[in-house]
C-alpha positions as a Markdown table, in Angstrom:
| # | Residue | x | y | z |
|---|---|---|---|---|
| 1 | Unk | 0.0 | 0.0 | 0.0 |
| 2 | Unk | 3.1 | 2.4 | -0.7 |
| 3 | Unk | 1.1 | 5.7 | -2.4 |
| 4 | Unk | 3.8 | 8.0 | -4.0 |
| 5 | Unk | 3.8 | 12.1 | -3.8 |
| 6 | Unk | 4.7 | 15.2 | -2.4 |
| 7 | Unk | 2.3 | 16.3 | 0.7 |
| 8 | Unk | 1.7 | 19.7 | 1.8 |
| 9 | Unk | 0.0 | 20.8 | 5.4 |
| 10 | Unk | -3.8 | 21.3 | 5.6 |
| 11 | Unk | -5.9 | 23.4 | 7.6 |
| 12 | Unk | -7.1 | 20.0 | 10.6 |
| 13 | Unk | -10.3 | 22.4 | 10.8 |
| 14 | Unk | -11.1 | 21.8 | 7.0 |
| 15 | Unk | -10.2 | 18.4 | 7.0 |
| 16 | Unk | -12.3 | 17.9 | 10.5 |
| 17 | Unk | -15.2 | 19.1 | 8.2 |
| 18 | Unk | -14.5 | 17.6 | 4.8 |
| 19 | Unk | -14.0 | 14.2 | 6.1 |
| 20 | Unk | -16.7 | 14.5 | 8.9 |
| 21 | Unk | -18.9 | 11.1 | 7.5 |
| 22 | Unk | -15.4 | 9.7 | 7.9 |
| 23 | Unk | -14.9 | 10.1 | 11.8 |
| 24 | Unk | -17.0 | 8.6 | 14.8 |
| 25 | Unk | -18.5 | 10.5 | 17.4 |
| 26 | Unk | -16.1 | 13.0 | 19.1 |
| 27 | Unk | -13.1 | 11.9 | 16.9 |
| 28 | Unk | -10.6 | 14.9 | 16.3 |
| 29 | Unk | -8.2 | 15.3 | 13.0 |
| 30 | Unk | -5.0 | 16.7 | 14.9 |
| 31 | Unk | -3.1 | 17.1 | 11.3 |
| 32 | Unk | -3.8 | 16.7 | 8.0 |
| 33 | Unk | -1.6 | 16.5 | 4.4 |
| 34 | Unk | -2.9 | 16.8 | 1.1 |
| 35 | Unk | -1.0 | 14.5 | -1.7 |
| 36 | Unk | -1.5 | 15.5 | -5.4 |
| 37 | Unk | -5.2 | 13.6 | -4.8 |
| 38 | Unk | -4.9 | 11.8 | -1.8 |
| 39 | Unk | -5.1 | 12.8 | 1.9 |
| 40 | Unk | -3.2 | 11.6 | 5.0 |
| 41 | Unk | -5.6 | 12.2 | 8.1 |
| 42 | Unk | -3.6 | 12.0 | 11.8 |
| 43 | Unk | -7.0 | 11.8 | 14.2 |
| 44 | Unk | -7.0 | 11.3 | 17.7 |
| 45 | Unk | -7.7 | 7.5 | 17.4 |
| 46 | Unk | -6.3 | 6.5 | 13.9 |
| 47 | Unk | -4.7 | 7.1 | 10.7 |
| 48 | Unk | -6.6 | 7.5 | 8.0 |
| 49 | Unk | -5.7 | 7.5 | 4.2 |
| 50 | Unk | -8.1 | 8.7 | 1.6 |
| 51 | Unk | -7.1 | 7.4 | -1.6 |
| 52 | Unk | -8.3 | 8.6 | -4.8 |
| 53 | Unk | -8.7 | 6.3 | -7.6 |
| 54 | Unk | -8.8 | 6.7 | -11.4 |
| 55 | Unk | -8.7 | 9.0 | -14.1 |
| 56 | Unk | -11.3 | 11.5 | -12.4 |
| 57 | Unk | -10.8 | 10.7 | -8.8 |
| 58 | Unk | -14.7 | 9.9 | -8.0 |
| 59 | Unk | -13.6 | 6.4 | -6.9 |
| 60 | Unk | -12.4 | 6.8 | -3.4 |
| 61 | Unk | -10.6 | 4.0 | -1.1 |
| 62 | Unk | -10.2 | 4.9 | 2.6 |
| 63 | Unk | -7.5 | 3.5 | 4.3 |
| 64 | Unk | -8.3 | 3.6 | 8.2 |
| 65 | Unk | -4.8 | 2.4 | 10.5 |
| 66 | Unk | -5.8 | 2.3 | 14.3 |
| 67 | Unk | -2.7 | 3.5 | 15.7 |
| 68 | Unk | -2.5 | 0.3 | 17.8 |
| 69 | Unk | -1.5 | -1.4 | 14.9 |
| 70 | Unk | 1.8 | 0.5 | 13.6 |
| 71 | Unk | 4.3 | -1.8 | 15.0 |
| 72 | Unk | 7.1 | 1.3 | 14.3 |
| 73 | Unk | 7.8 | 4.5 | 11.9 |
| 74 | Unk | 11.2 | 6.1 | 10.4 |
| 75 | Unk | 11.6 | 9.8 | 9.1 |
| 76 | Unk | 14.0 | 10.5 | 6.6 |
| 77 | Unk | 14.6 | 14.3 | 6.6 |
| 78 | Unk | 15.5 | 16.1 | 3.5 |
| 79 | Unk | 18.9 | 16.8 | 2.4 |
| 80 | Unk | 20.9 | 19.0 | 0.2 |
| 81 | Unk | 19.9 | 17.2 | -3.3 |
| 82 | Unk | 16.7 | 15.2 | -2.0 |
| 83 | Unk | 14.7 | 17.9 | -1.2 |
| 84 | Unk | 11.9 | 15.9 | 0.1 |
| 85 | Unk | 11.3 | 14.4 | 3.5 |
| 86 | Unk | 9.9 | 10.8 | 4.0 |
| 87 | Unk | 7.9 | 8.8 | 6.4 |
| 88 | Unk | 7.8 | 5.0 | 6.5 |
| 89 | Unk | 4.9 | 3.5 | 8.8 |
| 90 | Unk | 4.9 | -0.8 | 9.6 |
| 91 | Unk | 1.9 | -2.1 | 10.3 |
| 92 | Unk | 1.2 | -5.4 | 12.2 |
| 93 | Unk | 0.9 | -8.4 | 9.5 |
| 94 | Unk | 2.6 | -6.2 | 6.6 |
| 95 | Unk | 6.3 | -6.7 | 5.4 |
| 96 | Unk | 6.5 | -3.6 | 3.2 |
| 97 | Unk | 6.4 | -0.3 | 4.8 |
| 98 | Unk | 3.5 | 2.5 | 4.2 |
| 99 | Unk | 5.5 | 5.0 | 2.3 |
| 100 | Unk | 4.8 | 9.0 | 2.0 |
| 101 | Unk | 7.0 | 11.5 | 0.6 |
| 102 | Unk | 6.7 | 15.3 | 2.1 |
| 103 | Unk | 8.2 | 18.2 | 0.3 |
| 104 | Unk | 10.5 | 20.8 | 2.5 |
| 105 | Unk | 7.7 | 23.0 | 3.9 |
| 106 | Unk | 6.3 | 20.2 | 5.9 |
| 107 | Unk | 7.9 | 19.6 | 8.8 |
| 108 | Unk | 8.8 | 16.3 | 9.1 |
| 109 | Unk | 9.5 | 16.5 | 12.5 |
| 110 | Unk | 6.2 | 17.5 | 13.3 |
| 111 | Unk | 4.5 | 14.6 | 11.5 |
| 112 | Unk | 6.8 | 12.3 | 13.9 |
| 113 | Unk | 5.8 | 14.1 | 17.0 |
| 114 | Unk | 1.9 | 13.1 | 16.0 |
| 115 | Unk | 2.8 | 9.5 | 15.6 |
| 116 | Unk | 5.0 | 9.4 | 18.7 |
| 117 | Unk | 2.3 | 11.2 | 20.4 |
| 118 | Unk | -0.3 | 8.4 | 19.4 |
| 119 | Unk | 1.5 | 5.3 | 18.8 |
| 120 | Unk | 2.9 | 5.1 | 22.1 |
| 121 | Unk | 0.5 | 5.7 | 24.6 |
């Protein structure tokens, strides 16, 4: 499930309303990235990946990752000629890594700071 692209931040009020059929009661999006057509969705109690499918994007698969189930993360920061930052995520029964790729105005220490803040409680 390794989805390609450069994310940028987006407003976690937006998202809480865009993807509001999405979340359960009282579930809170704490960040959220926007890649080319897909979205990366940090709540409060999971992951979620919306993936948009197809030429025209109307065919949607969401992706939900309780964070319970990430076994660990890496974060590769960006350098002088890889300007883009990535994150790896393992989940429990998986062998290949959830990969996302984060251009330099995210900061990729933030988006590690959300998953430490959630995956180990």
């Amino acid at each position: 499930m390794a989805l390609f692209g450069n994310a940028h931040t987006v407003d976690p009020a937006s998202a809480q309303q865009d993807y509001a059929r999405l979340l359960g009661p009282g579930e809170r999006v704490h960040a959220a990235y926007l890649l080319i057509r897909d979205t990366i969705l940090f709540t409060d109690r999971r992951l979620i990946m919306v993936d948009k499918q197809g030429i025209t994007g109307k065919k949607v698969e969401y992706h939900s990752i309780p964070y319970r189930s990430i076994t660990h993360f890496a974060v590769e920061t960006a350098g002088t000629f890889d300007l883009d930052a990535e994150l790896k995520i393992w989940i429990s029964g998986s062998q290949m890594p959830v990969q996302k790729t984060f251009t330099k105005g995210v900061d990729i220490y933030e988006v590690q700071a959300i998953l430490t803040q959630f995956v180990a409680r």
